[in-house]
C-alpha positions as CSV (number, residue, x, y, z in Angstrom):
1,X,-1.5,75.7,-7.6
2,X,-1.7,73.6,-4.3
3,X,-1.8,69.7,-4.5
4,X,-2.6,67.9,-1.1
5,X,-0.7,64.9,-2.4
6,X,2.7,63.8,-0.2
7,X,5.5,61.7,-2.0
8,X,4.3,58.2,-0.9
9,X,6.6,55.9,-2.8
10,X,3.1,53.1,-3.2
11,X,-0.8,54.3,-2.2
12,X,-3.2,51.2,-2.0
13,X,-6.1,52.2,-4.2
14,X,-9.2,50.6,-2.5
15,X,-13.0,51.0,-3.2
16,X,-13.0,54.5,-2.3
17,X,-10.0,55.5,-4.1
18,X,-7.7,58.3,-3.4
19,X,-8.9,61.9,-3.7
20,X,-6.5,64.7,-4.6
21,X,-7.8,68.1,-3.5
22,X,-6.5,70.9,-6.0
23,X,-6.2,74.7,-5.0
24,X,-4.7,77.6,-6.2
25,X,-1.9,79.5,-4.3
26,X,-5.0,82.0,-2.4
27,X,-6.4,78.1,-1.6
28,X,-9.5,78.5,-3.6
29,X,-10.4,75.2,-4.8
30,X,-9.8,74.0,-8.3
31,X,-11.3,70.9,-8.6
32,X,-11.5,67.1,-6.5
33,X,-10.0,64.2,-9.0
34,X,-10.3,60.7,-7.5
35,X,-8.6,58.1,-8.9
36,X,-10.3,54.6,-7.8
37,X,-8.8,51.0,-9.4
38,X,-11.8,51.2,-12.1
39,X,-12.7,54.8,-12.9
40,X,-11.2,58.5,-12.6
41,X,-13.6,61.5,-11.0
42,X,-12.6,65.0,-12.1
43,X,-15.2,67.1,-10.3
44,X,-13.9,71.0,-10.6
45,X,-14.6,73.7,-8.2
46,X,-17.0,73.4,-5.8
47,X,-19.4,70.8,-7.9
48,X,-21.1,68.4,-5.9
49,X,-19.2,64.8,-6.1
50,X,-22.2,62.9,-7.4
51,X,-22.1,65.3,-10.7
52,X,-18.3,64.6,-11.0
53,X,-17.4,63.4,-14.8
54,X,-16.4,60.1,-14.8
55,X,-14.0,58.0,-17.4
56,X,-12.4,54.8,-17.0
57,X,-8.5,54.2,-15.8
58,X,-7.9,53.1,-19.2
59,X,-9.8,56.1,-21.0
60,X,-7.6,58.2,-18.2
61,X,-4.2,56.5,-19.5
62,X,-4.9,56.8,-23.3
63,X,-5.0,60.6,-22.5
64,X,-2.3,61.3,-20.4
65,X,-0.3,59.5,-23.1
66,X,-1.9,61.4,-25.7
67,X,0.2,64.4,-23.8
């Protein structure tokens, strides 16, 4: 797997958020997931970002906690 993400240390999140970009090692994409300062966007392979599923930051948390 490729991640488009660099160690930044802090990333303002602002209205548009911050997209990660997710390929596999022969860089076909996996999946966009933004990650704005109300919601979280998972939208995997090449769907269109308007059909992305949506959850909140809080419903995003609970899960990665649940890991």
């Amino acid at each position: 797997m490729k991640v488009s993400v660099e160690d930044i240390p802090t990333v303002p999140v602002n209205q548009k958020g911050i997209l990660i970009r997710i390929r596999d090692d022969s860089g076909k994409t996996v999946g966009k997931l933004w990650i704005g300062n109300q919601s979280v966007r998972w939208a995997r392979g090449t769907t269109p970002d308007m059909s992305a599923k949506r959850v909140t930051l809080r419903q995003f948390v609970d899960f990665l906690n649940q890991l």
